[in-house]
C-alpha positions as CSV (number, residue, x, y, z in Angstrom):
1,X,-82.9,-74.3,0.3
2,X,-81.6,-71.6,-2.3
3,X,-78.1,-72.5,-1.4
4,X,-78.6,-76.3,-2.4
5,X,-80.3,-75.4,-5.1
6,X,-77.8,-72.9,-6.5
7,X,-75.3,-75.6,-5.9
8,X,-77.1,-78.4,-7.8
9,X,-77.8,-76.0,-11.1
10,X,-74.3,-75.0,-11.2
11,X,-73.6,-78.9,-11.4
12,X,-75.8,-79.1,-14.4
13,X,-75.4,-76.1,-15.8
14,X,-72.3,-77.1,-17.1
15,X,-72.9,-80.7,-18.2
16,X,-73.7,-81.5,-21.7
17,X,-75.1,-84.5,-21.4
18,X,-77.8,-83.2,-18.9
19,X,-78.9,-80.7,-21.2
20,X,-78.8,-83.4,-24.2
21,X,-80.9,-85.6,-22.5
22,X,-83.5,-83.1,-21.3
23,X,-83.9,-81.7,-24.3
24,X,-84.7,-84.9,-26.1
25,X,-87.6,-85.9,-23.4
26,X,-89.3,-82.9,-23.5
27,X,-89.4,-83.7,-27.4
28,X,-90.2,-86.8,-27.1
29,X,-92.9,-85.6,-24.8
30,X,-94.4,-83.0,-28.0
31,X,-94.4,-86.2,-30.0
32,X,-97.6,-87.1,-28.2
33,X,-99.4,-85.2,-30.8
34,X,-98.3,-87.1,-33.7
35,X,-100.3,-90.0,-32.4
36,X,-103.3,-88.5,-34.0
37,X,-102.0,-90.2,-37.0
38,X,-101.6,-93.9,-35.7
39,X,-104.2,-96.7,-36.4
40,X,-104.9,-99.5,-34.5
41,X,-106.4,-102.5,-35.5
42,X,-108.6,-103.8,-32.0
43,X,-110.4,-107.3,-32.7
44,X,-110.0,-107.4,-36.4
45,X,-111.2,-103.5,-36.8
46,X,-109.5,-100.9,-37.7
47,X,-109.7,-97.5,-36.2
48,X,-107.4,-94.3,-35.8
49,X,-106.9,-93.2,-32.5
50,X,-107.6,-89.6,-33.4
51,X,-111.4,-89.7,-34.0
52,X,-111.9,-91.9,-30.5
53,X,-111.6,-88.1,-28.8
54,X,-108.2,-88.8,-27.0
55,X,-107.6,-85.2,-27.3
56,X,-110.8,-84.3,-25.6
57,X,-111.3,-82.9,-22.2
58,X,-111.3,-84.6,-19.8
59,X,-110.0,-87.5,-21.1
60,X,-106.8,-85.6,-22.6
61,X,-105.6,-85.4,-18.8
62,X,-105.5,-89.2,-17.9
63,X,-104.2,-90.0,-21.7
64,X,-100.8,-87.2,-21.5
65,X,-100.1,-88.0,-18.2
66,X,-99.7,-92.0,-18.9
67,X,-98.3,-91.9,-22.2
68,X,-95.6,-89.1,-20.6
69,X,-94.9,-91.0,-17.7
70,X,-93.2,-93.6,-20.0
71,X,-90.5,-91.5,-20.8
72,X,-89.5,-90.9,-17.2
73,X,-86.3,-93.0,-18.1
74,X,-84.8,-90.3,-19.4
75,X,-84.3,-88.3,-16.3
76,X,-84.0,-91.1,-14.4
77,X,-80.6,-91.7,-16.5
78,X,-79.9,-87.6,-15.8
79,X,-80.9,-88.4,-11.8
80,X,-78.0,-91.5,-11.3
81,X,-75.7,-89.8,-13.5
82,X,-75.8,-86.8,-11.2
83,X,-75.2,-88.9,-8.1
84,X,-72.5,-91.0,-9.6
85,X,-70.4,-88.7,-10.7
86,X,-70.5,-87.2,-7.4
87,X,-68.4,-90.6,-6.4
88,X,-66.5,-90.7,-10.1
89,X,-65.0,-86.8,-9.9
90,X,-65.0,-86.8,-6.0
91,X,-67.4,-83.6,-6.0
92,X,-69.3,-85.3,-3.0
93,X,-65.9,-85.5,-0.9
94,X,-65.1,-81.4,-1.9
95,X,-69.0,-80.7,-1.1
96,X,-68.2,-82.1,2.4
97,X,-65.3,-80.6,3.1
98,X,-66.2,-76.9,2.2
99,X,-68.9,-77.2,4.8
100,X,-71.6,-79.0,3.1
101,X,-73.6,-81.6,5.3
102,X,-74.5,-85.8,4.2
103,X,-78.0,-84.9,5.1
104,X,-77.6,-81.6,3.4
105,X,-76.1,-83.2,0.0
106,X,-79.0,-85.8,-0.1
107,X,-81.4,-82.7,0.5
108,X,-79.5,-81.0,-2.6
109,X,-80.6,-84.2,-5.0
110,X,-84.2,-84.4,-3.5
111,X,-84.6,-80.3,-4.6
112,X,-82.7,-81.7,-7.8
113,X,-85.5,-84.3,-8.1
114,X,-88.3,-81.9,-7.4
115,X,-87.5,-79.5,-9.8
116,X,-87.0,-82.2,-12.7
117,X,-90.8,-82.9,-11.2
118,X,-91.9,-79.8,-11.6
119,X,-90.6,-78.9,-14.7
120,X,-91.8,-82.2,-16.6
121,X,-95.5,-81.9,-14.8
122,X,-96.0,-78.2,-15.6
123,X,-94.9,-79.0,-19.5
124,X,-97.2,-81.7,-19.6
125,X,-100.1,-79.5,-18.5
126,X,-99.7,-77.1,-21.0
127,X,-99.1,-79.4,-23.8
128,X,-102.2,-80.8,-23.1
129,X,-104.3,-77.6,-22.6
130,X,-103.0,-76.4,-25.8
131,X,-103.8,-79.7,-27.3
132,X,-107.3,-79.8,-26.1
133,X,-108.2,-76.3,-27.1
134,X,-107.4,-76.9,-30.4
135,X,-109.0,-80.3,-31.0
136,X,-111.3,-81.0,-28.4
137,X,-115.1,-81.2,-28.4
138,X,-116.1,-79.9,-24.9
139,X,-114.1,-76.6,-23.8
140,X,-116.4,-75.5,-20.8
141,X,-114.6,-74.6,-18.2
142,X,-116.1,-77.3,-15.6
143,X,-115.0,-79.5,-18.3
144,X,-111.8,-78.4,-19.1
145,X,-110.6,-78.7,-15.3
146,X,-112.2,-82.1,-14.3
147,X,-109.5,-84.8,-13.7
148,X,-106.7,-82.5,-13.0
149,X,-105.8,-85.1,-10.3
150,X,-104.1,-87.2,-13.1
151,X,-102.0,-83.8,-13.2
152,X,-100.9,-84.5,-9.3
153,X,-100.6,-88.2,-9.8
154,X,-98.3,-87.7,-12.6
155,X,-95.9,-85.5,-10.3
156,X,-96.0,-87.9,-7.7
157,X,-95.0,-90.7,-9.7
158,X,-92.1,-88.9,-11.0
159,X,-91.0,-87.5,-7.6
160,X,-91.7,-91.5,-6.3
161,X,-89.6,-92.7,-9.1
162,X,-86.7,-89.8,-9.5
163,X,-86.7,-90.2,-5.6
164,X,-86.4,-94.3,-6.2
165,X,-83.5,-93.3,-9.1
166,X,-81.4,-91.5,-6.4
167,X,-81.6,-93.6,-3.7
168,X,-80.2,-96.5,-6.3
169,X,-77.4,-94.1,-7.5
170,X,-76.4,-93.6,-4.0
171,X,-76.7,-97.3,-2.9
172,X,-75.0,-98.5,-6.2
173,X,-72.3,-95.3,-7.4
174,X,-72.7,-96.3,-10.5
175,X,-75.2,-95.1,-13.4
176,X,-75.6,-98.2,-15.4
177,X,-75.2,-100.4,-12.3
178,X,-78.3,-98.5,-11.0
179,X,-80.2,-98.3,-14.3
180,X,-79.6,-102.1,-14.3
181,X,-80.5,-102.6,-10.6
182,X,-83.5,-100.8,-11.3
183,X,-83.9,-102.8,-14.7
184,X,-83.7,-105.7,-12.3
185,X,-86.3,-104.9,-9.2
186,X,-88.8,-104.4,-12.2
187,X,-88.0,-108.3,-13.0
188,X,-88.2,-108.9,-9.8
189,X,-91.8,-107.7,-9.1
190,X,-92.8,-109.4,-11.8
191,X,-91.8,-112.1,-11.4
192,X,-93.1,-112.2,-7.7
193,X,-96.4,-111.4,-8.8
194,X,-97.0,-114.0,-11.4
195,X,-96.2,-116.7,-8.8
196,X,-98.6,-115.4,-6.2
197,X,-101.1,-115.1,-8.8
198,X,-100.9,-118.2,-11.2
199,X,-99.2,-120.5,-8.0
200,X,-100.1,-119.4,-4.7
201,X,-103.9,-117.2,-4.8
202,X,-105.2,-118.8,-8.3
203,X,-108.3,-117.1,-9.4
204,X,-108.3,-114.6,-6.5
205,X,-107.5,-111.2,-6.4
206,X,-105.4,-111.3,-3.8
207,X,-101.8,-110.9,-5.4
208,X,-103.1,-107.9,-6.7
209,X,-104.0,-106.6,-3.7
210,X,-100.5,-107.5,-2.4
211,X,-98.3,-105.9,-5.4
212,X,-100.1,-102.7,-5.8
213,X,-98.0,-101.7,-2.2
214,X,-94.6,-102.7,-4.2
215,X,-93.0,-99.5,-5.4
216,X,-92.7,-99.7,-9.2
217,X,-96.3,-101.7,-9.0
218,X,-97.6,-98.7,-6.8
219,X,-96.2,-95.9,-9.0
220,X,-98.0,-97.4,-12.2
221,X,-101.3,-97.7,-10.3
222,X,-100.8,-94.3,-9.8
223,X,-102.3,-93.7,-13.5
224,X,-103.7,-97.0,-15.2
225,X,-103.8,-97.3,-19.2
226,X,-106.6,-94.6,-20.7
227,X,-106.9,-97.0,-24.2
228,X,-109.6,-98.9,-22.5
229,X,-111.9,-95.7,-21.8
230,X,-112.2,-95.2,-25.0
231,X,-115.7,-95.4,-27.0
232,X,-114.3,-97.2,-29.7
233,X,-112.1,-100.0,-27.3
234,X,-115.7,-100.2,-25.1
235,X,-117.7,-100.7,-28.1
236,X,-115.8,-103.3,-30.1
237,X,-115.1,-104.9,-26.4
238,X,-119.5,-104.8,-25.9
239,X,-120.0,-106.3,-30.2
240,X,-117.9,-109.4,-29.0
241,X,-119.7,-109.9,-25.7
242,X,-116.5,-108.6,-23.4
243,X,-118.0,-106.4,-20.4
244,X,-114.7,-103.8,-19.5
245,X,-115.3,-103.0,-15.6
246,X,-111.9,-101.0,-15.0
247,X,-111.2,-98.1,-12.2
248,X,-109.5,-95.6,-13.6
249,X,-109.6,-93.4,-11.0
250,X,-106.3,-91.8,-8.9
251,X,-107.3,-93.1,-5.4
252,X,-105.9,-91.7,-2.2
253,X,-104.8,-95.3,-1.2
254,X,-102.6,-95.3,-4.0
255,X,-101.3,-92.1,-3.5
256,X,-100.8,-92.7,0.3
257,X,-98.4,-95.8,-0.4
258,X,-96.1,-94.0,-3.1
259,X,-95.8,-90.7,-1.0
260,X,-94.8,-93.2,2.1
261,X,-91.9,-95.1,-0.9
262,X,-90.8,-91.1,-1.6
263,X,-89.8,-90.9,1.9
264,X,-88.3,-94.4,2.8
265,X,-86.7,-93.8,-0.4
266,X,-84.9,-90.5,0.3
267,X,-84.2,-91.6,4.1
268,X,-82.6,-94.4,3.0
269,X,-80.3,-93.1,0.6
270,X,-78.9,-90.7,3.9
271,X,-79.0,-93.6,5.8
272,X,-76.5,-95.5,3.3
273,X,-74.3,-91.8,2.8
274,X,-74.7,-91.2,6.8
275,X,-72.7,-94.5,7.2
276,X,-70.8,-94.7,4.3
277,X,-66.8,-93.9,5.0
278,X,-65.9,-91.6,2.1
């Protein structure tokens, strides 16, 4: 495992735009804190999104991870551009012949993938510690630490979807082929699930039940939107008679289905390399 790993950080170790684009998502990520300042205006009222407590814990753990999780483009782009130039400058075909195994390689990009996991998840968590010791109401400890499971959830996702990133990359050998591809399944699920629910189960609940085992749709059950827990959304939401009955929770059903897409997804991709003539 050391071995593949060494291998994989000498690869980005010496490529620019890796270390370009990782720098600007983990400053992207520290932007979170200039939402403090931002207004919304919810049924005709105005309010800032800084007094509604989005910085307090617990709530500060379901509100990072979500708005984070957006930016997971970012290495997705560093995650195909890996693969493909494996296929542009024929590093794959080198790592072969110097002794280096198909499964081994595709093992190389999943540590790759991990570590990009890692990395982004353990930021997150500290961000938002510091964060919520400086600005929010409740610091007991019991506090503090409920809802950390929105701290897993977000590390899933990104292994789910990094994992997803690769598996395009090596399908496709091309970056903005697979950025588009993957540009293109989110159509596609979309798409799919506005004709099962508006054509085929009208005013049932069943195309939701049947989308949230798709694998984009599953990753963002993972963690649904936070704005809606908020007192302010709730009570503006009660004044004009709407009633919000939302789970918010991470459930293990969720978690279950993208855990089982992290692994079709990586066996796949040394499925298509297994058989693939290079």
């Amino acid at each position: 495992m050391l071995r593949l790993l060494n291998i994989e950080f000498q690869k980005i170790r010496y490529n620019k735009s890796v270390k370009v684009i990782s720098i600007v998502y983990f400053v992207l990520i520290t932007f979170i804190a200039l939402i403090a300042s931002i207004e919304f205006n919810f049924a005709g009222v105005n309010f800032r999104v800084a007094d509604q407590g989005i910085f307090n814990f617990p709530f500060i753990w379901h509100f990072n991870t979500y708005l984070a999780a957006w930016l997971k483009l970012f290495f997705a782009i560093v995650i195909v551009s890996l693969v493909a130039n494996e296929y542009s400058y024929r590093t794959l075909k080198q790592n072969l012949i110097d002794g280096l195994s198909k499964k081994e390689f595709i093992l190389s990009k999943f540590v790759t993938v991990l570590l990009f996991a890692v990395a982004s998840t353990i930021f997150v968590f500290v961000l938002s510690m510091i964060l919520g010791l400086f600005f929010s109401d409740y610091t007991e400890l019991g506090i503090i630490f409920r809802d950390l499971d929105y701290i897993l959830a977000y590390f899933i996702k990104l292994v789910a979807f990094f994992s997803f990133c690769l598996f395009l990359g090596v399908l496709v050998k091309r970056s903005a082929f697979a950025l588009g591809f993957l540009f293109i399944w989110w159509i596609i699920e979309n798409i799919t699930y506005a004709f099962l629910k508006f054509k085929v189960f009208k005013d049932t609940d069943i195309a939701e039940s049947i989308v949230q085992f798709f694998p984009l749709e599953s990753m963002s059950n993972l963690i649904k939107e936070p704005f809606t827990r908020l007192g302010g959304v709730q009570s503006i939401a009660s004044q004009v008679g709407e009633e919000i009955t939302k789970s918010y929770d991470v459930t293990l059903l969720n978690v279950a289905i993208v855990s089982i897409w992290t692994v079709l997804f990586i066996y796949w991709a040394w499925v298509i390399l297994k058989r693939r003539d290079l």
